[in-house]
ZADRENTOR-858663 format. One line per field, with one value per residue: residue number from 1; residue in three letters; x, y, z of N, C-alpha, C, O in turn. Coordinates in Angstrom, 3 decimals. Example, Ala and Ser with C-alpha at 12.3 -4.5 7.8 and 13.67 -1.06 7.14 Angstrom:
2
seq <- [1	2]
type <- [ALA	SER]
n_x <- [13.190	12.850]
n_y <- [-5.690	-2.250]
n_z <- [7.800	7.080]
ca_x <- [12.300	13.670]
ca_y <- [-4.500	-1.060]
ca_z <- [7.800	7.140]
c_x <- [13.200	12.900]
c_y <- [-3.300	0.030]
c_z <- [7.800	7.870]
o_x <- [14.236	13.409]
o_y <- [-3.319	1.138]
o_z <- [8.465	8.039]
This chain:
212
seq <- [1	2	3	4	5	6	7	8	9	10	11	12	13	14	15	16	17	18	19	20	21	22	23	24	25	26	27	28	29	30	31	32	33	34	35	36	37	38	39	40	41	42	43	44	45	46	47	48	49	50	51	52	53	54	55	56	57	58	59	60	61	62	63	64	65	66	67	68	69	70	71	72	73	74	75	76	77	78	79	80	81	82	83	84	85	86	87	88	89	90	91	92	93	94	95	96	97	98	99	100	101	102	103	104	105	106	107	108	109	110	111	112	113	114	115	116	117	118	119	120	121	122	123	124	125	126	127	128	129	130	131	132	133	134	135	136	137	138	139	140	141	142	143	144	145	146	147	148	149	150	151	152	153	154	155	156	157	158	159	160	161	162	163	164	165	166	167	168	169	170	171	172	173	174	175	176	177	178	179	180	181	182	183	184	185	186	187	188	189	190	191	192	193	194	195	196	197	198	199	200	201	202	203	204	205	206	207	208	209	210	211	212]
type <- [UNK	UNK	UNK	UNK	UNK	UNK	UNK	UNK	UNK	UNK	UNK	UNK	UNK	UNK	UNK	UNK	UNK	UNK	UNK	UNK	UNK	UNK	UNK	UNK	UNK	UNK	UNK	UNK	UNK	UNK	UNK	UNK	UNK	UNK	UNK	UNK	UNK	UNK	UNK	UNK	UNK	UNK	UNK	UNK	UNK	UNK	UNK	UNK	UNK	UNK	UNK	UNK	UNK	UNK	UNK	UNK	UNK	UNK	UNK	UNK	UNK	UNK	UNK	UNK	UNK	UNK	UNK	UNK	UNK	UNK	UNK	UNK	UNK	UNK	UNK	UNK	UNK	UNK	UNK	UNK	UNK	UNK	UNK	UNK	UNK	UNK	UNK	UNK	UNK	UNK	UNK	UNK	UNK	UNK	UNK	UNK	UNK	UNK	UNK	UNK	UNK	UNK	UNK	UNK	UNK	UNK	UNK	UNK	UNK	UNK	UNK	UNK	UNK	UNK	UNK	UNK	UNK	UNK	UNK	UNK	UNK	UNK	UNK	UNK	UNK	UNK	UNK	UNK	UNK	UNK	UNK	UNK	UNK	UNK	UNK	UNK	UNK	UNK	UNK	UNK	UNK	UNK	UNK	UNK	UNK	UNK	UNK	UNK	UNK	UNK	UNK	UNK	UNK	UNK	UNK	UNK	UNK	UNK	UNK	UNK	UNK	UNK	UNK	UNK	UNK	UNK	UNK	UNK	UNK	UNK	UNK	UNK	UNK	UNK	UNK	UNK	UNK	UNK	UNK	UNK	UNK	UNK	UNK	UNK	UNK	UNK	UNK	UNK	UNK	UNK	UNK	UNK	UNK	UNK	UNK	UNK	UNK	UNK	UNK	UNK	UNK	UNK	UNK	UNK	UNK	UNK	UNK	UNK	UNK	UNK	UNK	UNK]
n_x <- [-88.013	-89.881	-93.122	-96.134	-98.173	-101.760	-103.255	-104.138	-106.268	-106.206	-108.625	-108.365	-107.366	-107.881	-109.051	-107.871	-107.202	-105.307	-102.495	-100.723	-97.348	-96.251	-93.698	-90.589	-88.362	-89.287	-89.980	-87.341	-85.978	-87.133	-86.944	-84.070	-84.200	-84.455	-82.353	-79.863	-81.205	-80.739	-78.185	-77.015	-77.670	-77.696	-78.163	-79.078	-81.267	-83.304	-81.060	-82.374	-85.425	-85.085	-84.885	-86.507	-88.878	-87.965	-87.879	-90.577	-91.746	-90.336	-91.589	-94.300	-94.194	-93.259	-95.680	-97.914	-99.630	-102.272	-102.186	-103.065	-102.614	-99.665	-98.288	-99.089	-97.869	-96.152	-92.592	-92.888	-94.861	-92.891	-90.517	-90.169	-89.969	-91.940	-95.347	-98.640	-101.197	-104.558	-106.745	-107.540	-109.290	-111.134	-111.123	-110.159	-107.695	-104.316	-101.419	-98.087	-94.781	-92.162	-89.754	-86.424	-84.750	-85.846	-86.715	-84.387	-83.378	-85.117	-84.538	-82.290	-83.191	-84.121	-82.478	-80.762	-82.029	-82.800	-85.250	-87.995	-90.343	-93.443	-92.503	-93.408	-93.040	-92.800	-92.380	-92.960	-91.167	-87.076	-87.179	-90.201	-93.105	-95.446	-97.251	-96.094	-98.363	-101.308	-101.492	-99.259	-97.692	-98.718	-98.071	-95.020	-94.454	-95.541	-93.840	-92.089	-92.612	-92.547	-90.081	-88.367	-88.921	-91.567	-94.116	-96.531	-99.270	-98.377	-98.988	-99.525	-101.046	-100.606	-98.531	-99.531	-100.911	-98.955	-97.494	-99.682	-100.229	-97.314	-96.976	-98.977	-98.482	-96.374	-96.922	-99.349	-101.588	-104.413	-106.646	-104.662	-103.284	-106.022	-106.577	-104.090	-104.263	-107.083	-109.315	-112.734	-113.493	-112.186	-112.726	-112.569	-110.359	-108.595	-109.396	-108.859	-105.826	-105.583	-105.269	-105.089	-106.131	-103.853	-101.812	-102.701	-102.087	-99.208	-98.034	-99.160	-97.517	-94.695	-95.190	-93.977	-94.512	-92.990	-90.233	-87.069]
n_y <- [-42.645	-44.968	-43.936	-45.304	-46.544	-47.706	-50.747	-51.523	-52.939	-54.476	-55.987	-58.617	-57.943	-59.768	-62.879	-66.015	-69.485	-71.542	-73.423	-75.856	-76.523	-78.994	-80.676	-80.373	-79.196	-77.068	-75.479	-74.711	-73.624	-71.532	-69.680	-69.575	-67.932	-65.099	-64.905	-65.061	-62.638	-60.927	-60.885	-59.766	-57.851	-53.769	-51.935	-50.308	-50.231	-52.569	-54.682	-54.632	-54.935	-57.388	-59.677	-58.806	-59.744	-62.114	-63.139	-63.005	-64.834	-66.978	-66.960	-66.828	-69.763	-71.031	-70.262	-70.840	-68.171	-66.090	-63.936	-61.252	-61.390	-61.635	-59.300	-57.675	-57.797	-56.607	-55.550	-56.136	-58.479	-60.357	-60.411	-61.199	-63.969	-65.299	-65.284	-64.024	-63.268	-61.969	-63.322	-61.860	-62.447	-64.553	-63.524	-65.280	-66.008	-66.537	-68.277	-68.721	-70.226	-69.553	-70.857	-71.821	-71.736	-70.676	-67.973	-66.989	-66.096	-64.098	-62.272	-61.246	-60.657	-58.362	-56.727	-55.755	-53.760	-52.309	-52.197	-51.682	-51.987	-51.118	-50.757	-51.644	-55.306	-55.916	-53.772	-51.105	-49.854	-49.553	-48.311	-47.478	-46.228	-47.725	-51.200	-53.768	-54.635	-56.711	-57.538	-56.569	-58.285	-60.921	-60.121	-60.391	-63.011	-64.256	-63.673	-64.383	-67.229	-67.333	-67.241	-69.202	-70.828	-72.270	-73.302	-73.759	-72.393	-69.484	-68.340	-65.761	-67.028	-69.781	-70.194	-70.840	-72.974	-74.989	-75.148	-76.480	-79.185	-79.753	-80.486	-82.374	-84.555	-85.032	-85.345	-86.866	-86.607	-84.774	-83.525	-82.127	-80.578	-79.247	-77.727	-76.216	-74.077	-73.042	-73.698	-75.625	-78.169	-81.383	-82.285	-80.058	-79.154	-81.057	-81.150	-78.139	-78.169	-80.115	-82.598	-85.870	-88.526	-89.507	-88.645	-90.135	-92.991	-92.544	-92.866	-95.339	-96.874	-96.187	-97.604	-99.892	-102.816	-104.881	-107.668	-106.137]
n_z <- [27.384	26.165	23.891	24.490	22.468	21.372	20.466	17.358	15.391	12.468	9.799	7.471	4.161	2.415	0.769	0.830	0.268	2.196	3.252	4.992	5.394	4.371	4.026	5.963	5.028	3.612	5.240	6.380	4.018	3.926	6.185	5.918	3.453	4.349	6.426	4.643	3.073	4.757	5.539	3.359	2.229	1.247	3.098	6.319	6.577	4.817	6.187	9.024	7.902	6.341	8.713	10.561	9.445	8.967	11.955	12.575	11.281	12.342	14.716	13.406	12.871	15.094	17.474	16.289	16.245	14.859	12.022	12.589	15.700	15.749	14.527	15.898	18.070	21.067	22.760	25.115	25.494	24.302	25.924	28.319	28.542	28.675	27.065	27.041	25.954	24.917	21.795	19.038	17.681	19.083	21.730	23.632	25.935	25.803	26.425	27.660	28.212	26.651	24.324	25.322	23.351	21.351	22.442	23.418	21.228	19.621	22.097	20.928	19.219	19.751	21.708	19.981	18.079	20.007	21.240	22.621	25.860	25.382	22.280	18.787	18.359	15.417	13.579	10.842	9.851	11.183	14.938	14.336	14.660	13.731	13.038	11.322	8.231	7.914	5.045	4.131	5.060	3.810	1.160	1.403	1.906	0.027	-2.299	-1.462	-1.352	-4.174	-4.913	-3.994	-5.299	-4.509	-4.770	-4.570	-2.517	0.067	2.606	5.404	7.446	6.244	8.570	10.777	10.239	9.509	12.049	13.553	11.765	12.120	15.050	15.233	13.939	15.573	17.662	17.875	19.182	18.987	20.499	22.104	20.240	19.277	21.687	21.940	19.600	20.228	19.234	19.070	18.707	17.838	15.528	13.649	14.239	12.644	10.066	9.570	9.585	7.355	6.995	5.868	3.384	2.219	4.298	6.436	5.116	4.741	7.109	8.072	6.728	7.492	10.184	12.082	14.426	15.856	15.551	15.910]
ca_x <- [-89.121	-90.879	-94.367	-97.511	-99.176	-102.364	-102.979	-105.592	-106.351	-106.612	-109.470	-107.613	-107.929	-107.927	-109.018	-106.800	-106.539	-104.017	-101.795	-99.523	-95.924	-95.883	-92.087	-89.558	-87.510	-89.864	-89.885	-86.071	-85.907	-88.037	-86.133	-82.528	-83.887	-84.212	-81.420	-79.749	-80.975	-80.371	-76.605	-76.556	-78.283	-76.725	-78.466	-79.363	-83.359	-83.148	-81.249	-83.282	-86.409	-84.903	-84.460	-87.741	-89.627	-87.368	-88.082	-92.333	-92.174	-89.870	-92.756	-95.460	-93.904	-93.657	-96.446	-99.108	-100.484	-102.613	-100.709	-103.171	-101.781	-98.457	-97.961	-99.991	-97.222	-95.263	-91.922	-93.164	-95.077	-92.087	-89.408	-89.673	-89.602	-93.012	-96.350	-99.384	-102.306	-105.562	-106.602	-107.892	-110.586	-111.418	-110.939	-109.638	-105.913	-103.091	-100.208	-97.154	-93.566	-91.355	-88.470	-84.932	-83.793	-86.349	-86.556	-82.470	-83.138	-86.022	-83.791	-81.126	-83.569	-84.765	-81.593	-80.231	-82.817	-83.662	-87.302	-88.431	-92.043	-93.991	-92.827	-93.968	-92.107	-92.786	-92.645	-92.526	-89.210	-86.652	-88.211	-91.177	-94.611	-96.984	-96.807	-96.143	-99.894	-101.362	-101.434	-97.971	-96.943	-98.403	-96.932	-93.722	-94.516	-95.997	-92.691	-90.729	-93.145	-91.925	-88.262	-87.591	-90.191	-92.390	-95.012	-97.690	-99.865	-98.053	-99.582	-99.322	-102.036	-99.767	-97.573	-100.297	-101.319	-97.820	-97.109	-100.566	-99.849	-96.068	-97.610	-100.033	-97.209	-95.141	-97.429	-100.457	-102.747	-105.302	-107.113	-103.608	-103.144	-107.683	-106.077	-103.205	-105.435	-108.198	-110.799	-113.832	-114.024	-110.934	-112.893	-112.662	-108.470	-108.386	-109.752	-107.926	-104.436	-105.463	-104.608	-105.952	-106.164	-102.240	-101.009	-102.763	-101.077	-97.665	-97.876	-99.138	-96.299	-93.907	-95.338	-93.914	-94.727	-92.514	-88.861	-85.887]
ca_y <- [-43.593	-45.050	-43.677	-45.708	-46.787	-48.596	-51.575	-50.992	-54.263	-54.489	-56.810	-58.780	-57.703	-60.440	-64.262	-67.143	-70.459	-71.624	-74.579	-76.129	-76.767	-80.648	-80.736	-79.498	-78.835	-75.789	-74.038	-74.438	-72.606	-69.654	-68.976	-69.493	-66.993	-64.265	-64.841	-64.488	-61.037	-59.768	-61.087	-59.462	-56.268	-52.926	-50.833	-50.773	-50.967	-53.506	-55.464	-54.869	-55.417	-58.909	-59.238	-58.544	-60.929	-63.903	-63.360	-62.610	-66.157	-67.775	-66.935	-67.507	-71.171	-71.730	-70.169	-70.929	-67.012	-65.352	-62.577	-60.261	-61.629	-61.945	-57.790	-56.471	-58.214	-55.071	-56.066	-56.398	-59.221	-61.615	-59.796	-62.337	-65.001	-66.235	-65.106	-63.703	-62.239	-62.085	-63.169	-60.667	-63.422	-65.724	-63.161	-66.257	-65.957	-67.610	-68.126	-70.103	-70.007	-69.524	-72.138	-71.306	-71.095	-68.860	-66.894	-66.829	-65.393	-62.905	-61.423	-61.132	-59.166	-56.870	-55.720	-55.259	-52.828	-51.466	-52.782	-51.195	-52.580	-50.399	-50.561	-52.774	-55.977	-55.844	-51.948	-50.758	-49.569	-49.576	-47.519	-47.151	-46.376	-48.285	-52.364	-53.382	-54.619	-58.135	-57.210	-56.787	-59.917	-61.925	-60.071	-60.592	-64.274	-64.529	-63.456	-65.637	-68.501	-67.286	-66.671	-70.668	-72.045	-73.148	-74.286	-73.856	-71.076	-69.794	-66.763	-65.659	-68.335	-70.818	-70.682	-71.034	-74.766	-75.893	-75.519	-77.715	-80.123	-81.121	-81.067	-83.290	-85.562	-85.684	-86.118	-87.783	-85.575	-83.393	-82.639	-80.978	-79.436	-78.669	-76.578	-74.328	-73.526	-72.569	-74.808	-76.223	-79.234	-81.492	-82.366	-79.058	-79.198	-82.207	-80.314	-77.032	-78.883	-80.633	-83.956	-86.298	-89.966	-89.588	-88.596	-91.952	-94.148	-92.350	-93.015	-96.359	-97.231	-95.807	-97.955	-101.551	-103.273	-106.285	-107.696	-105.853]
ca_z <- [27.548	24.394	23.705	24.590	21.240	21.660	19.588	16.011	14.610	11.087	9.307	6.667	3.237	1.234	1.711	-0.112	0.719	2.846	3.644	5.546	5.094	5.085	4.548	6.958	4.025	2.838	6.470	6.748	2.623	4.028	6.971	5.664	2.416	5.091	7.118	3.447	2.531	6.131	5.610	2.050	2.464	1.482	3.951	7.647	6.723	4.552	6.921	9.939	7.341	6.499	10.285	11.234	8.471	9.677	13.090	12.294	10.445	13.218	16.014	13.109	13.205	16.780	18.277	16.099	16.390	13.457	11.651	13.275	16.759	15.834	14.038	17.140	19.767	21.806	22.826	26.201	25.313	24.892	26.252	30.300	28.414	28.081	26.478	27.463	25.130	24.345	21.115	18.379	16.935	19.176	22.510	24.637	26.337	25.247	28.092	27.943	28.378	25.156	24.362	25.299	21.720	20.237	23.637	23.041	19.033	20.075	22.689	20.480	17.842	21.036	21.959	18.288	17.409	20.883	20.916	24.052	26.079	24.228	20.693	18.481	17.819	13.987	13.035	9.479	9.651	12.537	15.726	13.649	15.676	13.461	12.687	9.733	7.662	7.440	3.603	3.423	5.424	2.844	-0.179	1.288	2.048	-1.335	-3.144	-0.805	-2.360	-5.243	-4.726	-3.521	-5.998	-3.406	-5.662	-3.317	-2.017	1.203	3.114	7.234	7.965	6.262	9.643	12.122	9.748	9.873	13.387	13.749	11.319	12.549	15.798	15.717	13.559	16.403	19.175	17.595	20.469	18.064	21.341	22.617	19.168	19.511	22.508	21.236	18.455	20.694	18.697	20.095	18.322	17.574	14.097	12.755	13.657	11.156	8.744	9.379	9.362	5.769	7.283	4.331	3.524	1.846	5.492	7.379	4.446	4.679	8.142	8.310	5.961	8.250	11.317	12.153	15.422	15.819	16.498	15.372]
c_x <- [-89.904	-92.498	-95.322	-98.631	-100.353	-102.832	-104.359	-104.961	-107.035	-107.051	-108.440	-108.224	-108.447	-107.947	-108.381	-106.907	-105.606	-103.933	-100.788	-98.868	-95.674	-94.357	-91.409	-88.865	-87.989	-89.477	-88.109	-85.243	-86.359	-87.027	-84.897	-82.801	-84.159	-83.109	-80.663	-79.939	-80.599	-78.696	-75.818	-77.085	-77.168	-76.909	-78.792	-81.043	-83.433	-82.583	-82.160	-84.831	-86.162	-84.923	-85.565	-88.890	-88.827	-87.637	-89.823	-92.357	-91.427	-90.974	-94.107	-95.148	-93.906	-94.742	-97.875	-100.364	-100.874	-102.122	-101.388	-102.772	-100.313	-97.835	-98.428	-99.123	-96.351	-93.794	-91.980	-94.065	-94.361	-90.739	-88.990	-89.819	-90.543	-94.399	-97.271	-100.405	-103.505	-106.180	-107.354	-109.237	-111.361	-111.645	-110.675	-108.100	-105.386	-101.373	-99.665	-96.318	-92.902	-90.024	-87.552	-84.795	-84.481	-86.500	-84.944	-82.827	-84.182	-85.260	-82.873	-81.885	-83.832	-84.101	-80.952	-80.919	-83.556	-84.955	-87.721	-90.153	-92.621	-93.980	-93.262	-93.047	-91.722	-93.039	-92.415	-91.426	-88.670	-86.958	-89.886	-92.489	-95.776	-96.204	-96.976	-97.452	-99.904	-101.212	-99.790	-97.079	-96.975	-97.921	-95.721	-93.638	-94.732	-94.995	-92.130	-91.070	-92.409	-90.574	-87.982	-88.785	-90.524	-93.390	-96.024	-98.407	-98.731	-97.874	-99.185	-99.883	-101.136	-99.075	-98.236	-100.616	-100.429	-97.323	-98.063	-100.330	-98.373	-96.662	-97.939	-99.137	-96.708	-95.824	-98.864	-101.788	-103.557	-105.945	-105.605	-103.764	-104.387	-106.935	-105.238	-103.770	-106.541	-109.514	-111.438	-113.929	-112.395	-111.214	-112.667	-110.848	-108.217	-108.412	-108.713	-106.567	-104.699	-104.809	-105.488	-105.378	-103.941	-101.414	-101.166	-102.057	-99.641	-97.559	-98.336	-97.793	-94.965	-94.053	-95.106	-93.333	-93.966	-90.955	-87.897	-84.699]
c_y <- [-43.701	-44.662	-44.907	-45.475	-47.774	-49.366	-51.366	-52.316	-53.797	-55.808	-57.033	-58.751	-58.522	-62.209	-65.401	-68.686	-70.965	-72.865	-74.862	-76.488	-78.355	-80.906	-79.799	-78.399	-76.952	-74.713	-73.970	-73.343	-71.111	-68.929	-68.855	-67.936	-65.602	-63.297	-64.286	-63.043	-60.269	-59.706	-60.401	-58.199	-55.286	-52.058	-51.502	-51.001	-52.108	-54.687	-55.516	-55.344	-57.209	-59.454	-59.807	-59.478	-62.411	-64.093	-63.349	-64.494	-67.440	-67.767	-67.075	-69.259	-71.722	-71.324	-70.441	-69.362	-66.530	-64.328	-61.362	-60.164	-61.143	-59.903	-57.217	-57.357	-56.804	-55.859	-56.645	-57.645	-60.707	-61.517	-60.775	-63.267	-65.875	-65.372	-65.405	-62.614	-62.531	-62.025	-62.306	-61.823	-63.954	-64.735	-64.085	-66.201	-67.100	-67.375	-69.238	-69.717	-70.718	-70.631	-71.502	-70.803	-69.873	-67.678	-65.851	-65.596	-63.836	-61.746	-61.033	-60.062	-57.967	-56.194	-54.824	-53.766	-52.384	-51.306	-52.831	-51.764	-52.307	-50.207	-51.854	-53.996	-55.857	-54.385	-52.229	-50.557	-49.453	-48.198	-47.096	-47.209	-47.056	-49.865	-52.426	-54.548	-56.295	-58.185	-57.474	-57.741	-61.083	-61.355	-60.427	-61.778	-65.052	-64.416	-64.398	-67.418	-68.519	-67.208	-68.025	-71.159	-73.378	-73.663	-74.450	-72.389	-71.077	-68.252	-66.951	-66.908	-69.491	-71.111	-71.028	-72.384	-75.498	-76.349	-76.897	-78.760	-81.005	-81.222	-82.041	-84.379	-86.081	-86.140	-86.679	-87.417	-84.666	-83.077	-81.682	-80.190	-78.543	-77.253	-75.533	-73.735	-72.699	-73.123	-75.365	-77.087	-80.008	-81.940	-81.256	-78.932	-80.093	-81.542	-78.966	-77.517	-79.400	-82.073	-85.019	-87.492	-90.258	-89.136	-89.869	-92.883	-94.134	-92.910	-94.370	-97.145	-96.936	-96.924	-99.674	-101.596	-104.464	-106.301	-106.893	-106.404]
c_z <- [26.249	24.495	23.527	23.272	21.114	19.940	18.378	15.065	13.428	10.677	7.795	5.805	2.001	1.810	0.648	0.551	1.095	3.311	4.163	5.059	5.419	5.227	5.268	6.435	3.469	3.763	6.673	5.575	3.308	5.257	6.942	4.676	3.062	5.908	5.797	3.165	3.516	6.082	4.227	1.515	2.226	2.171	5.387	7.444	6.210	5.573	8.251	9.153	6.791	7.816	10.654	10.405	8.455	11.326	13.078	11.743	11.609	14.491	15.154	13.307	13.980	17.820	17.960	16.454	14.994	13.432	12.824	14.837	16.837	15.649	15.320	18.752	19.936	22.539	24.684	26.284	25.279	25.739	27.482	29.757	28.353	27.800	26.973	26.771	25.189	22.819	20.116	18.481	17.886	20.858	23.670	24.520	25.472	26.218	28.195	27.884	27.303	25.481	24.245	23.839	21.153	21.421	22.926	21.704	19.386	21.212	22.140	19.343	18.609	21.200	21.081	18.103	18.334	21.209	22.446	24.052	25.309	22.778	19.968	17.634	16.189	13.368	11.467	9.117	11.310	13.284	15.693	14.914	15.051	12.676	11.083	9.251	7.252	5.729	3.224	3.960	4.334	1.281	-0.039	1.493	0.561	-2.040	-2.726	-1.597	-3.632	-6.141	-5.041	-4.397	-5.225	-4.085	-5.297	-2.696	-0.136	1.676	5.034	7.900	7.697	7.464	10.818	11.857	9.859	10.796	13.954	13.611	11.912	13.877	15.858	15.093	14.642	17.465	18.488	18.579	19.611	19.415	22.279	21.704	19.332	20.456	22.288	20.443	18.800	19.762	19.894	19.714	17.372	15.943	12.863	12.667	12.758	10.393	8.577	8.863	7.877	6.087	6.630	4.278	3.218	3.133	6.099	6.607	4.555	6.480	8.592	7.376	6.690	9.655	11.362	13.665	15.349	16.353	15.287	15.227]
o_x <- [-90.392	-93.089	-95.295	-99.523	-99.966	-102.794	-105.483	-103.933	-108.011	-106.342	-107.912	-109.376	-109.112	-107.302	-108.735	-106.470	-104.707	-104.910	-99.789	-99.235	-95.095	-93.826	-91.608	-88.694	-87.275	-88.960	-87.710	-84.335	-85.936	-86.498	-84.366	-82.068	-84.093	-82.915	-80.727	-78.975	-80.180	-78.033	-74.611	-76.837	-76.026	-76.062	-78.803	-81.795	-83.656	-83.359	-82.685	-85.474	-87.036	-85.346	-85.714	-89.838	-89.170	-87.575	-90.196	-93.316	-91.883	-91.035	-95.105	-95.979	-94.391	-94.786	-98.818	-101.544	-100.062	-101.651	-100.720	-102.598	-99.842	-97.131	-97.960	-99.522	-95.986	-94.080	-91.186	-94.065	-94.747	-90.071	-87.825	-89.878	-90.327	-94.455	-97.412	-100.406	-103.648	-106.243	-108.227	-110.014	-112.550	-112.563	-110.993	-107.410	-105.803	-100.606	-100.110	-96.395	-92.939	-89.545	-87.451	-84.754	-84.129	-86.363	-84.659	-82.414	-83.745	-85.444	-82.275	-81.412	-83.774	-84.387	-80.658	-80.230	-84.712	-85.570	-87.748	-90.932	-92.614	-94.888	-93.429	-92.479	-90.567	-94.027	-91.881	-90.796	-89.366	-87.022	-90.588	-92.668	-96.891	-95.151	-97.502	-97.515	-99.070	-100.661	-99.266	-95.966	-96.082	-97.484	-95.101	-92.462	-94.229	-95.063	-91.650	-90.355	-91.786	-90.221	-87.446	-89.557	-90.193	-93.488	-96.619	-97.706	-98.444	-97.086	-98.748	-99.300	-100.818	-98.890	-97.634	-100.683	-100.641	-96.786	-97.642	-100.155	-98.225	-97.014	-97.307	-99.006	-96.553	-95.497	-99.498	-102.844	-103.106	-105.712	-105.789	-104.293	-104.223	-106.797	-105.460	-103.782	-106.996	-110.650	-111.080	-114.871	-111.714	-110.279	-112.606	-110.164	-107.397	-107.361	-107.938	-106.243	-103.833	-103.901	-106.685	-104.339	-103.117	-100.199	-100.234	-101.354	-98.903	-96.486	-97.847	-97.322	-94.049	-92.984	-95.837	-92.379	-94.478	-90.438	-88.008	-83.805]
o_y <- [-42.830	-45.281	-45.503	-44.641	-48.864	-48.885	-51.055	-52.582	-53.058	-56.781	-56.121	-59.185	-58.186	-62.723	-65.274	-68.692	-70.945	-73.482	-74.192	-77.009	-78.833	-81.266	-78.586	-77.259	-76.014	-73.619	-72.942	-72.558	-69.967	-67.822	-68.125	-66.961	-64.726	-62.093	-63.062	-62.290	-59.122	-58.745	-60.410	-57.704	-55.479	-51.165	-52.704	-51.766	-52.985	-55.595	-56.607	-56.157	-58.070	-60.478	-60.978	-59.858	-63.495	-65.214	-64.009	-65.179	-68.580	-68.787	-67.389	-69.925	-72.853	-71.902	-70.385	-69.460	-66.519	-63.708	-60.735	-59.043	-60.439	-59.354	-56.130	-57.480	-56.097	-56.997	-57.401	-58.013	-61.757	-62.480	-61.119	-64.090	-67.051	-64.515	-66.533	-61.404	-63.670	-60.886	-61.832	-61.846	-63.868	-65.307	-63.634	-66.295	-68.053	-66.438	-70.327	-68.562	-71.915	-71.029	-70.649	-69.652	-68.770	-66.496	-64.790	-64.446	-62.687	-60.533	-60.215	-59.064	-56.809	-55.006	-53.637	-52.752	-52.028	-50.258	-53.792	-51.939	-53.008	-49.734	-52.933	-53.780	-55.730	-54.132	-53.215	-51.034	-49.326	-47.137	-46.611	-48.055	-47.060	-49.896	-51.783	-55.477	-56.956	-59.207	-58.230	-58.015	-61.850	-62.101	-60.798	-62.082	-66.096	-65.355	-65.274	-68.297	-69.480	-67.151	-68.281	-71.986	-74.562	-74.867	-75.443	-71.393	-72.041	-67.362	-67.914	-67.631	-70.214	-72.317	-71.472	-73.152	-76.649	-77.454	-77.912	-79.548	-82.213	-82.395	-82.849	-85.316	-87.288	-87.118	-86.935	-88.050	-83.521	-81.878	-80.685	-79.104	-77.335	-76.107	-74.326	-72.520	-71.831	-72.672	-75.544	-77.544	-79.402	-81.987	-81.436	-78.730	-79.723	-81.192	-78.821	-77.235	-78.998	-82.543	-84.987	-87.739	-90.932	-89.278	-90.641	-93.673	-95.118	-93.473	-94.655	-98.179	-97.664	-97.114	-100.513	-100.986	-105.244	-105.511	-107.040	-105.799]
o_z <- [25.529	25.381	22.450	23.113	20.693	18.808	18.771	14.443	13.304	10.934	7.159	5.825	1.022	2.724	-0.524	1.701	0.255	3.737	3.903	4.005	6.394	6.278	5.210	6.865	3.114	3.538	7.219	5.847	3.141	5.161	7.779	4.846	2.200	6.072	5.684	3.029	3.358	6.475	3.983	0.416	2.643	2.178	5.653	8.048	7.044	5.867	8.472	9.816	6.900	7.280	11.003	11.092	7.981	11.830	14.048	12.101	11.695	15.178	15.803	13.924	14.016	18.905	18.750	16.789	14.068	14.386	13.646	15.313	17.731	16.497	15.659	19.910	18.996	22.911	25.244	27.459	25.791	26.116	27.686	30.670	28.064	28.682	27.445	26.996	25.633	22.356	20.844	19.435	17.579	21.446	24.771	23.505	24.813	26.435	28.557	27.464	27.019	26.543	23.363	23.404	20.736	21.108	22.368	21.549	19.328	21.113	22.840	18.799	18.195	21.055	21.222	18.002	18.101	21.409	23.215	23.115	24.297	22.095	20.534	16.564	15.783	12.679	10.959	8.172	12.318	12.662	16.581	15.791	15.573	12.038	10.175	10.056	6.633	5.321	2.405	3.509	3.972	0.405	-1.036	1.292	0.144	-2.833	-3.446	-2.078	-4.083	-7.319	-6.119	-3.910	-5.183	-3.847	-5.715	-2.522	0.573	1.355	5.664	8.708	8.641	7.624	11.796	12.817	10.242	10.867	14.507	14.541	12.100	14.000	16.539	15.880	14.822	18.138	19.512	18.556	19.650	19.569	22.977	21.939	19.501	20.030	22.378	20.642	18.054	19.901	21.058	20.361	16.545	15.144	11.646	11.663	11.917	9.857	7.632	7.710	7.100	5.401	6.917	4.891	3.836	2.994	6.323	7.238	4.515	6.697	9.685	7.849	6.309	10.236	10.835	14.150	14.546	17.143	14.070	14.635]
């Protein structure tokens, strides 16, 4: 039976500006250059540490959780298939049912590496009893910037703005997006997202009403 580790939130050390991923193109670079070192690794940490920083950036992308959310999930958290927390910041739930595919990929890292209720999805090393540090999410995000000459600041927070931003792209709803976010005000998600006069032009340029 795995040992009962209760959860010790860490205050992040350092504050940066952060942005979203307007192209697709960038988030599909970060998570291939993962998959990559996990497939090219000469050890078993290394690959489970590539592993485990493609799967941390695949649930920062789709769930829209802050790193300190995301490092402090227990595998019991997504293990049935849908999500249920309380958040560090903001102390308001968050409860929804995960999408086949990344359900599918998350079960597939659980069983791999034996990621019992109790341990913690993102350990330091494999079995490890302590998560691994908002600090060192974004150094290793920060290199990855630097690996794929991303050209752009791109920290943990970066994945909680991107999920927003294509959001609100695809469905044009900022009071849905206001909601996954847990915002109180759908003016302040504008702003968070970085959605700026060069998005309404690309997008009115994109829009024709008429006969085909």
């Amino acid at each position: 039976m795995s040992k009962y580790y209760p959860r010790k939130y860490k205050v992040p050390s350092r504050k940066s500006a952060t942005f979203p991923l307007k192209n697709k193109n960038d988030i599909n670079l970060i998570l291939s250059y993962f998959l990559q070192k996990r497939d090219h690794a000469k050890s078993e940490i290394k690959k489970f540490q590539a592993h485990r920083n493609y799967m941390l950036c695949l649930l920062g992308f789709n769930t829209a959780f802050r790193c300190e959310d995301l490092i402090q999930l227990f595998g019991k958290d997504v293990s049935r298939g849908f999500i249920n927390i309380i958040e560090f910041k903001t102390r308001k739930s968050q409860v929804f049912k995960l999408n086949k595919k990344l359900y599918d990929e998350i079960l597939e890292y659980i069983n791999k590496y034996e990621i019992k209720d109790h341990d913690y999805l993102f350990p330091k090393k494999p079995h490890g009893t302590k998560p691994i540090t908002r600090q060192r999410v974004d150094d290793i995000l920060e290199q990855v910037s630097i690996d794929i000459k991303l050209n752009r600041p791109f920290s943990a927070h970066s994945m909680r703005k991107t999920f927003a931003y294509h959001k609100y792209l695809e469905t044009g709803d900022i009071f849905k997006i206001m909601r996954m976010l847990n915002h109180s005000e759908p003016a302040t998600t504008l702003i968070y997202i970085c959605w700026d006069s060069s998005d309404a032009e690309n997008e009115r340029e994109q829009t024709y009403f008429g006969l085909i």
